[in-house]
ZALORO-682275 format. One line per field, with one value per residue: x, y, z of N, C-alpha, C in turn. Coordinates in steps of 0.001 Angstrom, whole numbers, plus 500000, padded with zeros to 6 digits. Last residue first. Layout:
BEGIN
n.u <- (X  ...) $
n.v <- (Y  ...) $
n.w <- (Z  ...) $
ca.u <- (X  ...) $
ca.v <- (Y  ...) $
ca.w <- (Z  ...) $
c.u <- (X  ...) $
c.v <- (Y  ...) $
c.w <- (Z  ...) $
REM end
This chain:
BEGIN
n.u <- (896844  896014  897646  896235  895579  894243  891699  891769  893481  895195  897635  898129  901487  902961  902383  903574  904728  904197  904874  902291  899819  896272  893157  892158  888904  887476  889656  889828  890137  888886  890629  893807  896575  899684  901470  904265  906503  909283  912323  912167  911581  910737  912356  912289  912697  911797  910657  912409  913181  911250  911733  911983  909818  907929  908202  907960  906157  904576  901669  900875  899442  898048  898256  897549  896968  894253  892452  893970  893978  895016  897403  900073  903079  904926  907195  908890  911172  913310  916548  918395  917849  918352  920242  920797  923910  925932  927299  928892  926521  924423  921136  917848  915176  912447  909283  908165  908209  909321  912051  912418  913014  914754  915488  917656  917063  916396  914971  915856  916226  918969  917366  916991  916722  914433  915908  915301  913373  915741  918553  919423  916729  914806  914363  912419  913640  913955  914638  915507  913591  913361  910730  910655  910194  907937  905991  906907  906190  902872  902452  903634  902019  899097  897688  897502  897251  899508  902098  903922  906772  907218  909797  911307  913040  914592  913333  910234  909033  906707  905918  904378  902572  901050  900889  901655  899613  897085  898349  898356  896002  895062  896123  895454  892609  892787  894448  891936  890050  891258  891823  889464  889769  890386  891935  890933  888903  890927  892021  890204  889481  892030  892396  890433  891117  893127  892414  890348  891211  889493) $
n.v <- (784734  787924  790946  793419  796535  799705  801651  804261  804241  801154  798784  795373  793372  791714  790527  788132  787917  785749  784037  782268  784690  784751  786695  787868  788142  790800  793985  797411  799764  801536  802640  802731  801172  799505  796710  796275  794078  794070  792815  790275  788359  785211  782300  781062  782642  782309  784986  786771  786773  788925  791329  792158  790879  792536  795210  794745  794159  795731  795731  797502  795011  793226  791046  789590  789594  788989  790291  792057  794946  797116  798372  799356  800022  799142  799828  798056  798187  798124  797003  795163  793712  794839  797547  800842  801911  804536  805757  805427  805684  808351  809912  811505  809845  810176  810235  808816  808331  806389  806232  809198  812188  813505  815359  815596  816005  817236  815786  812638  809379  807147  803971  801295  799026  796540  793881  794029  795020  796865  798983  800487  800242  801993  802960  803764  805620  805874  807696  806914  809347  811149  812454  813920  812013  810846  812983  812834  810530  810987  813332  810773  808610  808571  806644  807435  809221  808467  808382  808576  807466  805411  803798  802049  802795  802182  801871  800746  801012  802421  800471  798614  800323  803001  805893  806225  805206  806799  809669  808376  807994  810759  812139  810486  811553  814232  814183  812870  815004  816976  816384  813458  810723  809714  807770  805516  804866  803607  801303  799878  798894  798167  795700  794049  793292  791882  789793  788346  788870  789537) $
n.w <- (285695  285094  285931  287963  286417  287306  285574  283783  282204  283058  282640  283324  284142  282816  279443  277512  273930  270995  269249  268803  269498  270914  270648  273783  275351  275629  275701  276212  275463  277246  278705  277028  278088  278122  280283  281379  283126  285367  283947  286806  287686  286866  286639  284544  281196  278498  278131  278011  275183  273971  274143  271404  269996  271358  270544  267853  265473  264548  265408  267325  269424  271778  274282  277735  279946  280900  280087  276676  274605  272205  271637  273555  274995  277844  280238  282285  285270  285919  283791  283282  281188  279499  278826  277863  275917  276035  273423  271009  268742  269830  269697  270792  271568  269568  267769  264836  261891  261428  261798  264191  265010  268062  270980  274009  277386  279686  280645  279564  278737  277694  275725  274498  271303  270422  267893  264122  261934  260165  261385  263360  266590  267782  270863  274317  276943  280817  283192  287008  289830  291244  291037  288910  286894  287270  286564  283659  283531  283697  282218  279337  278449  276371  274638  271322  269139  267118  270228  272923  273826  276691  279124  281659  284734  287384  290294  291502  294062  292820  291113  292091  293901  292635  292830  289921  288435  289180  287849  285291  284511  284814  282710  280546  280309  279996  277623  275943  276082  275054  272142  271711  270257  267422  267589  269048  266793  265139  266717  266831  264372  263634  265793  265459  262857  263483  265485  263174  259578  256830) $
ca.u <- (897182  895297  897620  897377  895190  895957  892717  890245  893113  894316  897242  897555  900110  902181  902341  902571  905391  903947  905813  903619  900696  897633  894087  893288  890078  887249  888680  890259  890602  887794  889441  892486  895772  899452  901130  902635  905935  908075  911643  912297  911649  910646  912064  911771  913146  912159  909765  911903  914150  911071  911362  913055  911543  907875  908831  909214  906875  905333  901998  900753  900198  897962  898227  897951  897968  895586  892884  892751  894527  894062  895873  899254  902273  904884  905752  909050  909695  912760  915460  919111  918099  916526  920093  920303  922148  925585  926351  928997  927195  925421  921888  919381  916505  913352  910204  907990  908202  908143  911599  912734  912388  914578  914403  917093  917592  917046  914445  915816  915594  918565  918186  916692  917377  914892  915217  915801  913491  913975  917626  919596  917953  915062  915142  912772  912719  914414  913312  915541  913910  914812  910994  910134  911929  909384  906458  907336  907371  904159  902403  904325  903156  900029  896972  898183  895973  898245  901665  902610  906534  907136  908227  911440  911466  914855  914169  911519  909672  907455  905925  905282  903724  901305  900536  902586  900762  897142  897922  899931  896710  894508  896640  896756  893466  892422  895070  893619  890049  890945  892892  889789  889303  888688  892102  891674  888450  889912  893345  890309  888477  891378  893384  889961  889612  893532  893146  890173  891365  890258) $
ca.v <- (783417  786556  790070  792630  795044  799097  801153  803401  805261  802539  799593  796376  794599  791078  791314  788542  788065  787269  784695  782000  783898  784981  786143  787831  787140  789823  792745  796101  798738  800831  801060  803056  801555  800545  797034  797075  794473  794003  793921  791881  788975  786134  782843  779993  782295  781031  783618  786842  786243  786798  790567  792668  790658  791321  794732  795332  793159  795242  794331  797828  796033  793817  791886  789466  790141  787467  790515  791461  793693  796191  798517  798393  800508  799007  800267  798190  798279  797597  797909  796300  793192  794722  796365  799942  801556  803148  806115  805364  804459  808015  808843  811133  810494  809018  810823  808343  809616  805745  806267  807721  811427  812938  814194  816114  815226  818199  816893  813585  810303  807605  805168  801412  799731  797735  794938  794419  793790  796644  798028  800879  800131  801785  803226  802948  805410  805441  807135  807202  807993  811297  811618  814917  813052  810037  812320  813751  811011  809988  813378  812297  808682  809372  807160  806571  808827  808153  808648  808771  808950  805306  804862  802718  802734  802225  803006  800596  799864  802997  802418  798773  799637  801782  805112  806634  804603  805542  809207  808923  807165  809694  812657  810358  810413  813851  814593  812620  813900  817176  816236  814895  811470  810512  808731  806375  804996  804675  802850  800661  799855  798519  796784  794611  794036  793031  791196  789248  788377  790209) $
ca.w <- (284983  286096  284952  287795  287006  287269  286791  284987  282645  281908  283531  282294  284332  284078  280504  278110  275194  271822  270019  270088  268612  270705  270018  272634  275207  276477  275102  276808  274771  275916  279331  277189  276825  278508  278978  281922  281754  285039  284239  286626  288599  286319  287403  284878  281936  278869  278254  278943  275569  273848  275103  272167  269993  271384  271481  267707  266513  264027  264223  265860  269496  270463  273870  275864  280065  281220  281427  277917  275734  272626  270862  273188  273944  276566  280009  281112  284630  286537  283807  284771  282671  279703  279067  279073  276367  276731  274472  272234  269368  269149  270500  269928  272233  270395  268352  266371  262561  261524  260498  263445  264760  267123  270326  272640  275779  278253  280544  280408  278499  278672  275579  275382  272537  270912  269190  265298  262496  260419  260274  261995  265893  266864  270287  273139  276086  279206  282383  285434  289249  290606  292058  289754  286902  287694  288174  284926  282904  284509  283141  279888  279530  276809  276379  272307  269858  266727  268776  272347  273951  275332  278740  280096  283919  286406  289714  290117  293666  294060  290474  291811  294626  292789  294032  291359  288538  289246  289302  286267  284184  285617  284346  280980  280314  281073  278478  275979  276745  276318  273409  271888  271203  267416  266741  269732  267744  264356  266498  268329  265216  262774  265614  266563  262898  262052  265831  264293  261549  257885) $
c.u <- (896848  896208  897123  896983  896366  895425  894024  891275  892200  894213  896824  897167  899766  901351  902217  903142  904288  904199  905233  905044  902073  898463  895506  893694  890757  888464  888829  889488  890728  888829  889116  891873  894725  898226  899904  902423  904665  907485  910281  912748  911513  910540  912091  911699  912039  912650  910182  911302  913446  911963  911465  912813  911938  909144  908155  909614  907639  906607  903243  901237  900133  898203  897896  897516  898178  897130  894399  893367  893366  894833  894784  898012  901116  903301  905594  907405  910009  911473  914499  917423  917756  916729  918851  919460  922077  923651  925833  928449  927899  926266  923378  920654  917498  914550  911328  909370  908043  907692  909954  912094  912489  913694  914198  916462  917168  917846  915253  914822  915581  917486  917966  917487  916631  915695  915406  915580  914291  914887  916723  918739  918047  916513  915418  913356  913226  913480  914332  915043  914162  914734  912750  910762  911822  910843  907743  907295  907922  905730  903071  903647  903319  900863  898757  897843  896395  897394  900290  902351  904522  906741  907944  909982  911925  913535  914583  912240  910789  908566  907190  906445  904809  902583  900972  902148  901845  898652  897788  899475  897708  895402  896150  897269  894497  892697  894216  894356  891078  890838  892784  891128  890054  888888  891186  891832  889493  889647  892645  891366  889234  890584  892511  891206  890016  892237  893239  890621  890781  890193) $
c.v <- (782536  785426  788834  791657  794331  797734  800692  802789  805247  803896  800932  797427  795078  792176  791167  789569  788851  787025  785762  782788  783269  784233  785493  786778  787798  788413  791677  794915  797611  800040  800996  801681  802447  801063  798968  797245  795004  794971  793782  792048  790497  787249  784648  781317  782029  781517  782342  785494  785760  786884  789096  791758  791202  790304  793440  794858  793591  794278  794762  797058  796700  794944  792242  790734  789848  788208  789647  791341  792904  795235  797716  798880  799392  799466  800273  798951  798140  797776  797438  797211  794176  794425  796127  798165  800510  803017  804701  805504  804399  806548  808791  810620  810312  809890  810016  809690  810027  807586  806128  807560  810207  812334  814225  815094  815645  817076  817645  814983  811140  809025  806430  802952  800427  797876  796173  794487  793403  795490  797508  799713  800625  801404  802204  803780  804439  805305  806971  806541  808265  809736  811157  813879  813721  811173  811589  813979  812030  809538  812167  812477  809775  808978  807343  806890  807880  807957  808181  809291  808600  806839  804755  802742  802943  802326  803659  802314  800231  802113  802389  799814  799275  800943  803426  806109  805272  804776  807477  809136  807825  808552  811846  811519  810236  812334  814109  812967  813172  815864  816829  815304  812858  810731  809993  807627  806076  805284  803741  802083  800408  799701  798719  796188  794714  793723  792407  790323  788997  789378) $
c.w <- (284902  284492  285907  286407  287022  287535  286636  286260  283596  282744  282631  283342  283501  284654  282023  279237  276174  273123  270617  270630  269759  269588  269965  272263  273675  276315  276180  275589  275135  275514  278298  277898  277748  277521  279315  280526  282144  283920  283943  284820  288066  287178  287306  286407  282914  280139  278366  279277  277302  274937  275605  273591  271076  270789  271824  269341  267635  264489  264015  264768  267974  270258  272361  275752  278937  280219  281816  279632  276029  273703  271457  272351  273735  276154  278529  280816  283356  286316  285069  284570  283862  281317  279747  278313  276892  276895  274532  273394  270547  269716  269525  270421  270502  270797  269403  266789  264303  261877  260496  262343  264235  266082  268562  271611  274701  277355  279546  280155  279708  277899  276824  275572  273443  271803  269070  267012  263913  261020  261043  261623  263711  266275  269099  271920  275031  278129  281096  284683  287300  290234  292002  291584  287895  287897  288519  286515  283984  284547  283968  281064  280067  278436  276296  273959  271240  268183  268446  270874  272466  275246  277585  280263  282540  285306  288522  290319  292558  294374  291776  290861  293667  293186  293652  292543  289692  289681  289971  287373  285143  285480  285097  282003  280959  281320  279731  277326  277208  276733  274767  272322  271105  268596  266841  269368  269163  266047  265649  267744  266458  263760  264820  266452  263774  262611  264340  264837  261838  259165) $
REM end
């Protein structure tokens, strides 16, 4: 077994086992954190993720954003594996779906306009593990590390800033990387908000 297969292994046993008291106290600290942060108060545009297997939960910062009239998008599974992600408006009265993974996602129909990575001004992606230089480890299936590459050739990186999103226990001391993984420029837990050190 790799490393990341190990470090994946123990942290998604380990998320699996907190409580949902803890959970939740999690992620009301996590949404306090992120509304004071400058660049919280900065984006208009945010995609979120909606929390599966144990995940440090968005929703209390879901609802600061709908509470501030900023709009939240969530990820969206295209028809076949391998794919990016779309990007799909989420509201208080969208209606939610499950995908093939049983992940919940807006229901959507081809005519409904999805947001472009461009026009987003955050991106808050899912992680199993990080470090401080902003790598990651996610559930191996690529999904937003496609949808991103495109980010890594450009020469002046303005927007949409990337937060990767875990528990303090998931931090590690250095990640593994591969050449297509796409780095973060914030990790932000339930402890704090770091910038990414390059």
């Amino acid at each position: 077994m790799t490393d990341n297969k190990k470090i994946r292994k123990e942290i998604r046993s380990k998320r699996r086992h907190l409580s949902i008291k803890q959970q939740q106290i999690a992620a009301d600290q996590l949404a306090d954190q992120l509304i004071s942060h400058t660049t919280f108060k900065n984006s208009q545009n945010i995609a979120c993720y909606l929390a599966t297997e144990g995940e440090l939960s968005l929703m209390p910062f879901i609802y600061a954003c709908w509470q501030r009239n900023k709009n939240v998008f969530l990820p969206v599974l295209q028809p076949r594996n391998h794919h990016p992600l779309w990007f799909a408006a989420f509201t208080q009265t969208t209606r939610l779906i499950p995908n093939r993974y049983g992940i919940l996602e807006p229901q959507h129909n081809k005519k409904q306009r999805k947001m472009k990575i461009i026009t987003l001004d955050s991106i808050f992606v899912p992680l199993v593990a990080f470090d401080l230089h902003g790598n990651r480890i996610g559930m191996g299936a690529g999904y937003y590390d496609r949808t991103l590459k495109h980010l890594k050739t450009r020469s002046h990186w303005l927007r949409p800033h990337l937060i990767g999103v875990g528990y303090e226990f998931q931090q590690q001391q250095n990640i593994i990387t591969n050449e297509w993984d796409v780095p973060m420029h914030f990790i932000s837990t339930d402890k704090a908000v770091y910038r990414v050190k390059k």
